[in-house]
C-alpha positions as CSV (number, residue, x, y, z in Angstrom):
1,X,-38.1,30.8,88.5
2,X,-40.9,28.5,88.4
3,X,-42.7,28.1,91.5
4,X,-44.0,24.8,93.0
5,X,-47.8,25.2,94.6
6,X,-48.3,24.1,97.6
7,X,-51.3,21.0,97.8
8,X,-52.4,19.5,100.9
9,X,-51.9,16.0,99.0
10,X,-48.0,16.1,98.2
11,X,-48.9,16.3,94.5
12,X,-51.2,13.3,94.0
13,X,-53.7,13.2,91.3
14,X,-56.8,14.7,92.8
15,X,-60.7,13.9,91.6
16,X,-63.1,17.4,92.2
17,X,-65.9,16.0,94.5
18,X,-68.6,16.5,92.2
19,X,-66.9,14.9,90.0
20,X,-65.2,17.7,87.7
21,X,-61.8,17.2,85.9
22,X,-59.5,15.4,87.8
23,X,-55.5,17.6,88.2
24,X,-52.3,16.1,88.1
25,X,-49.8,18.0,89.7
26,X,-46.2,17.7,88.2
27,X,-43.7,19.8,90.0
28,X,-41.6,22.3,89.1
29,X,-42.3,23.1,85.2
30,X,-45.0,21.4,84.6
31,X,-48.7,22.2,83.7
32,X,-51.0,19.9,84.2
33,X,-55.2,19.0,83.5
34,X,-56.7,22.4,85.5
35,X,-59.7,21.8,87.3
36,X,-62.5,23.5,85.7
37,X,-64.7,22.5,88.8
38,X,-63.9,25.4,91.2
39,X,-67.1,27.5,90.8
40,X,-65.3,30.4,88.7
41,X,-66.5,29.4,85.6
42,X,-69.9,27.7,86.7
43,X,-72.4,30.0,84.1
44,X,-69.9,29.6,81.6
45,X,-69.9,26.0,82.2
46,X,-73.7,26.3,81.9
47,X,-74.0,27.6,78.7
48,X,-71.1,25.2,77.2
49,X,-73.3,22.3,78.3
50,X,-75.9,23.3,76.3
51,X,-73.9,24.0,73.1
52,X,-71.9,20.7,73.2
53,X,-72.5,16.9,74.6
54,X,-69.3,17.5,77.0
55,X,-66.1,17.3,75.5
56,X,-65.6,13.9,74.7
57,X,-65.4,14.6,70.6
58,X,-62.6,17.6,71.8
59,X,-59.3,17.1,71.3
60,X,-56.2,17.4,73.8
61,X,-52.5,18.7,72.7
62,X,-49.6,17.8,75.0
63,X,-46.2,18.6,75.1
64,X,-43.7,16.6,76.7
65,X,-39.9,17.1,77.7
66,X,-39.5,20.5,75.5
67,X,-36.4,21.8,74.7
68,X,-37.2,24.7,72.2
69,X,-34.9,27.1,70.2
70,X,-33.7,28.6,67.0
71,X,-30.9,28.4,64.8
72,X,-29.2,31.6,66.3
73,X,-29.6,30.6,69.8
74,X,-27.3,28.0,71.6
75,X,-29.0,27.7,74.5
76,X,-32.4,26.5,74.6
77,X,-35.1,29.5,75.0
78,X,-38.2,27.4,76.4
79,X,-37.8,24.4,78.6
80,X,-41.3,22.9,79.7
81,X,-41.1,19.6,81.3
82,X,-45.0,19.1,80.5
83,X,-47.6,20.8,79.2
84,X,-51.4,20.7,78.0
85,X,-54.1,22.6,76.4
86,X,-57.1,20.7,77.8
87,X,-59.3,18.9,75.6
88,X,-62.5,21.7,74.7
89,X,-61.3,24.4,77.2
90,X,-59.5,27.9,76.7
91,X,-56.2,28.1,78.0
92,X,-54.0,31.5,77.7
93,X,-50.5,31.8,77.5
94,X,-49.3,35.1,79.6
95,X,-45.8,36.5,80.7
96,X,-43.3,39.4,80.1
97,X,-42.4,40.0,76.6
98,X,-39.1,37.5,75.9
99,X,-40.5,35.0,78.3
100,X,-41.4,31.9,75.9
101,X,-44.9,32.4,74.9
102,X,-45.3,32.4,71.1
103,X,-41.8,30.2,70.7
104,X,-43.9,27.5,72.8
105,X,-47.0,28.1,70.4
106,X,-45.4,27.5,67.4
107,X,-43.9,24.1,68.8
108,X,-47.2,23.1,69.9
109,X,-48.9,24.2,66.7
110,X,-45.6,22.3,65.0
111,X,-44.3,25.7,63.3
112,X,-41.1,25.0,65.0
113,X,-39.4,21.8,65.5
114,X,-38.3,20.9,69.4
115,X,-34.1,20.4,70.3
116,X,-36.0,17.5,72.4
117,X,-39.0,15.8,73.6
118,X,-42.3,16.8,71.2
119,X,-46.0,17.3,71.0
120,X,-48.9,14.7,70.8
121,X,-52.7,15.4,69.2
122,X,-54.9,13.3,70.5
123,X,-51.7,10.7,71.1
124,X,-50.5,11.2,68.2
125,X,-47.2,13.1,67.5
126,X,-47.6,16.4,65.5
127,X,-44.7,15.7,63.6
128,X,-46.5,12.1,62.1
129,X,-49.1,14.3,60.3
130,X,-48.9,15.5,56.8
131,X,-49.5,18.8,56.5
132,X,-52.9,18.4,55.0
133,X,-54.2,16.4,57.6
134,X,-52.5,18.3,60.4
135,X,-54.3,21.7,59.2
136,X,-58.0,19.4,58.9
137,X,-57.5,19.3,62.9
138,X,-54.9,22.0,64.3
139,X,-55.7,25.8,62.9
140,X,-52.6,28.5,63.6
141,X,-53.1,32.2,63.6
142,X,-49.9,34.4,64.1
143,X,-49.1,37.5,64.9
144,X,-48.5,38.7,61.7
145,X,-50.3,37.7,58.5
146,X,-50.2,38.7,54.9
147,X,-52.8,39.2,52.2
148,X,-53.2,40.2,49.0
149,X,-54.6,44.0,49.7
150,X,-56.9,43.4,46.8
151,X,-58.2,40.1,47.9
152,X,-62.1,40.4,49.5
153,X,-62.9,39.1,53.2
154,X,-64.8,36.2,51.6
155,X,-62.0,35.0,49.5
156,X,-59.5,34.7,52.6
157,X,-62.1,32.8,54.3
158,X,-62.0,30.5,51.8
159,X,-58.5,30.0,51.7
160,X,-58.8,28.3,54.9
161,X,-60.7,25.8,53.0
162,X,-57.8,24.3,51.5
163,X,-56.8,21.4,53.5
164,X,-60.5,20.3,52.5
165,X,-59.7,19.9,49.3
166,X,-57.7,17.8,46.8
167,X,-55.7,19.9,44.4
168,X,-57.6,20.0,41.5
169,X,-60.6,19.9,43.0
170,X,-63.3,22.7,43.0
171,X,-65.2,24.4,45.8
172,X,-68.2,22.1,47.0
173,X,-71.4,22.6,48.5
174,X,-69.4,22.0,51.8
175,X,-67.0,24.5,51.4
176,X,-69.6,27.3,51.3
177,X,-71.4,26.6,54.4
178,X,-68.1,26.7,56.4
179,X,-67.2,30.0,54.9
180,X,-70.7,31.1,55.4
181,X,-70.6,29.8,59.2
182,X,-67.3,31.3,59.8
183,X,-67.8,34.9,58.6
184,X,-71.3,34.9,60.7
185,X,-69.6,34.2,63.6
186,X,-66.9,35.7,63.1
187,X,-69.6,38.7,62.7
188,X,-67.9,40.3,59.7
189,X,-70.9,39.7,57.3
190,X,-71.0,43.1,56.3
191,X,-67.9,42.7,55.3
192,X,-67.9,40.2,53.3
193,X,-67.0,41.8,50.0
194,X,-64.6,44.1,51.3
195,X,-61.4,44.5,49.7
196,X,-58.2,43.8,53.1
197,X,-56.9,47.0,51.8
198,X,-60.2,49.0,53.0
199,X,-60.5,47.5,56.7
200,X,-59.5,48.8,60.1
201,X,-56.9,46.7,61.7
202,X,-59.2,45.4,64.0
203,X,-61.5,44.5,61.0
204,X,-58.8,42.8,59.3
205,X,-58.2,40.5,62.6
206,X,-61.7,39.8,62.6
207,X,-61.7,38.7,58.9
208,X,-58.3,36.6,59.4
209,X,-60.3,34.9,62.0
210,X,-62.9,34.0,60.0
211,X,-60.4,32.3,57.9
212,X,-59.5,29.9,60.5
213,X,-62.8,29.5,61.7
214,X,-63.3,28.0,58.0
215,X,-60.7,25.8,58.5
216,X,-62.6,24.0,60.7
217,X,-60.4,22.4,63.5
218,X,-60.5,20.9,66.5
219,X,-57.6,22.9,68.4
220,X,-57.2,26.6,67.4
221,X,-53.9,28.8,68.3
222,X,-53.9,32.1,68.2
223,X,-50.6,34.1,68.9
224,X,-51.7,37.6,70.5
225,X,-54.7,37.7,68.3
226,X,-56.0,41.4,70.2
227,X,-53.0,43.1,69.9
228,X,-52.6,46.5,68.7
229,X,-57.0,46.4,68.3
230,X,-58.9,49.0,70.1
231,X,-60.8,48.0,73.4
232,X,-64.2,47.1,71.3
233,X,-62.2,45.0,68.8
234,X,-59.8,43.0,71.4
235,X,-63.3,42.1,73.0
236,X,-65.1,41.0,69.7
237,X,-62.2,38.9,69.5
238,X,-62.2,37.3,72.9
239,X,-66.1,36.9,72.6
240,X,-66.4,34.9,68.9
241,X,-63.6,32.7,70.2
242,X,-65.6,32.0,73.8
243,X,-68.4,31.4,71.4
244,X,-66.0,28.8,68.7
245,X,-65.3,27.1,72.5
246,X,-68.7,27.2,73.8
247,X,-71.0,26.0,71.3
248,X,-68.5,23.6,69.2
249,X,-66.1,22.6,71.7
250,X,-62.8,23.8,70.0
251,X,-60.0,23.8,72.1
252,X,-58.4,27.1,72.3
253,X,-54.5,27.6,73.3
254,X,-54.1,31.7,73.2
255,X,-51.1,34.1,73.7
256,X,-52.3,36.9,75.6
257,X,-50.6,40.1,77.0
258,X,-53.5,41.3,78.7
259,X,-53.4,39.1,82.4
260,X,-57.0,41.0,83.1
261,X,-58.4,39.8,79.1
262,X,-56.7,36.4,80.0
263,X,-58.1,35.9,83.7
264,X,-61.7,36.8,82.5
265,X,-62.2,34.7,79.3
266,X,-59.7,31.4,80.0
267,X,-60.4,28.3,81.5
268,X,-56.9,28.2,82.5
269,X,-53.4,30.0,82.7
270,X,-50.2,29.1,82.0
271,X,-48.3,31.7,83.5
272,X,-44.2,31.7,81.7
273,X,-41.2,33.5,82.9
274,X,-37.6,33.4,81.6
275,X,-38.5,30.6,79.3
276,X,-40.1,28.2,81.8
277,X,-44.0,27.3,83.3
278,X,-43.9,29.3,86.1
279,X,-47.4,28.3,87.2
280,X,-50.5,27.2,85.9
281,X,-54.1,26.3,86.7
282,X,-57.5,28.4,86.7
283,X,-57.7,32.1,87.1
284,X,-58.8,32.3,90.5
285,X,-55.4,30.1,91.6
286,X,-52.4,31.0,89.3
287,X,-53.5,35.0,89.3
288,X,-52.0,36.0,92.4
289,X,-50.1,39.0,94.1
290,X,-47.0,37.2,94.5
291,X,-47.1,36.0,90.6
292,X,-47.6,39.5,89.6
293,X,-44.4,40.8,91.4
294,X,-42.3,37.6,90.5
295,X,-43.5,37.1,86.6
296,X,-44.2,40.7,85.9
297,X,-42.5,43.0,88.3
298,X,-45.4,45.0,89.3
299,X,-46.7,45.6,92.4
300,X,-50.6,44.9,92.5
301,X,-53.1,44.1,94.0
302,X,-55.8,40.9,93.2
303,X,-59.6,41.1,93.8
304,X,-61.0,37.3,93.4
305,X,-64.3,38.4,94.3
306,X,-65.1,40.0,90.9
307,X,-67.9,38.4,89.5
308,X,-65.9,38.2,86.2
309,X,-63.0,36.7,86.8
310,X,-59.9,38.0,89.2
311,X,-59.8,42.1,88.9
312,X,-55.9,43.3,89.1
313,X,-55.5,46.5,90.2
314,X,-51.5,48.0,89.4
315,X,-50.0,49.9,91.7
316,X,-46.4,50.3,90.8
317,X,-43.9,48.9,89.1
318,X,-40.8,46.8,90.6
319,X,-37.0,46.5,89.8
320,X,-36.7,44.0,87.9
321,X,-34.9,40.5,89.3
């Protein structure tokens, strides 16, 4: 089901003319380096210049020739010739529930190990890490996590400390500031010596979050992250992770089911159907009437005018196939 766009160069690697990210464009499958040089993102741009010296201390995940599935499943479930999460950009996984999504995240995040090909860090394979130094660069949060209901909203942040520390060695100077830093943006201050058994579901998203943002990484994951939260809650969400992206150039890979959410807060898509990259790219390009129908079944229609970010508006839904 993946669709091939159609470029004016035959595929060729392209460089923007004012010199943005150069794209690659790899066929069927694959997903490639988006452009971030369009214009759709250009006040978001703005402000990520002035939080961060580029992205040249960001880090890139890649993975190549993916054959993914489980132990029950003899076929493979995700097959994804190529595919990267850009070095300091946001990049959203979307598609139908079943399509591939979070079984591609945990590969990527090296939760689940490939039938074939792998994933590279910063050119270095995921699997060559310990797991130490793998959680001091990549940070993972699931769908669904577990706590201690008596345990406070400080003292999960600080379990994200861990891969900071040698075993027997006690919490530092160091370790306090991160946890600090990461409940303030996380904005869950007042919540700070809350018991998890006493928060809102949204509130206890918030505070898993700030666990990860303690951790401290260079590529975050997040696996549906706003689900199930009320509108105010998915958007606190979306806007301390913009914020993680913006002003400390964390690249972000996110599984979202919300196209709109995604279209508005990504850099770039990565649009999956029936286990496969159906397209990818920014917003403006992969968000399209014809995806909608074909990836989704509904029938829709796209404004690309919207000042933030392509507006869908649903009109119906379709047979499916």
């Amino acid at each position: 089901m993946t669709r091939e766009r159609d470029h004016a160069d035959g595929g060729e690697r392209t460089q923007a003319a004012d010199g943005g990210r150069e794209r690659t464009d790899g066929g069927p499958g694959a997903a490639a380096r988006p452009s971030a040089a369009d214009g759709e993102h250009e006040s978001r741009d703005e402000t990520a210049a002035s939080g961060r010296d580029a992205t040249a201390d960001a880090s890139e995940l890649v993975g190549e020739q993916l054959e993914l599935g489980y132990p029950t499943t003899e076929e493979p479930v995700v097959e994804c010739e190529h595919v990267v999460l850009p070095a300091g950009e946001v990049t959203a996984l979307v598609g139908p529930n079943g399509s591939g999504k979070s079984t591609l995240l945990k590969s990527m995040s090296n939760q689940l190990d490939p039938w074939a090909g792998g994933v590279v860090l910063d050119g270095e394979r995921v699997r060559s890490f310990d797991a130490k130094d793998l959680a001091r660069k990549l940070g993972l949060l699931s769908q669904h996590n577990n706590a201690p209901e008596s345990i406070t909203v400080e003292d999960l942040a600080y379990h994200g400390r861990y891969p900071h520390r040698g075993f027997f060695e006690s919490v530092s100077e160091t370790d306090h500031e991160a946890v600090d830093r990461a409940i303030d943006l996380a904005g869950v201050e007042h919540l700070r010596h809350s018991e998890m058994s006493n928060l809102s579901g949204g509130q206890k998203q918030l505070a898993w979050i700030a666990m990860v943002l303690a951790q401290e990484t260079d590529v975050l994951l997040l696996d549906e992250p706003t689900n199930h939260l009320d509108l105010h809650h998915q958007l606190r969400v979306m806007e301390v992770l913009n914020s993680l992206n913006e002003d400390h150039g964390v690249t972000i890979g996110i599984v979202l089911h919300d196209v709109g959410q995604a279209a508005r807060f990504a850099d770039n898509l990565i649009a999956m159907a029936d286990g496969e990259l159906y397209d990818w790219g920014p917003p403006r390009e992969v968000l399209t009437e014809e995806l909608l129908a074909d990836v989704f079944h509904v029938d829709a229609t796209v404004d690309h005018e919207s000042p933030t970010g392509p507006h869908i508006s649903p009109h119906a839904a379709l047979e499916n196939g």
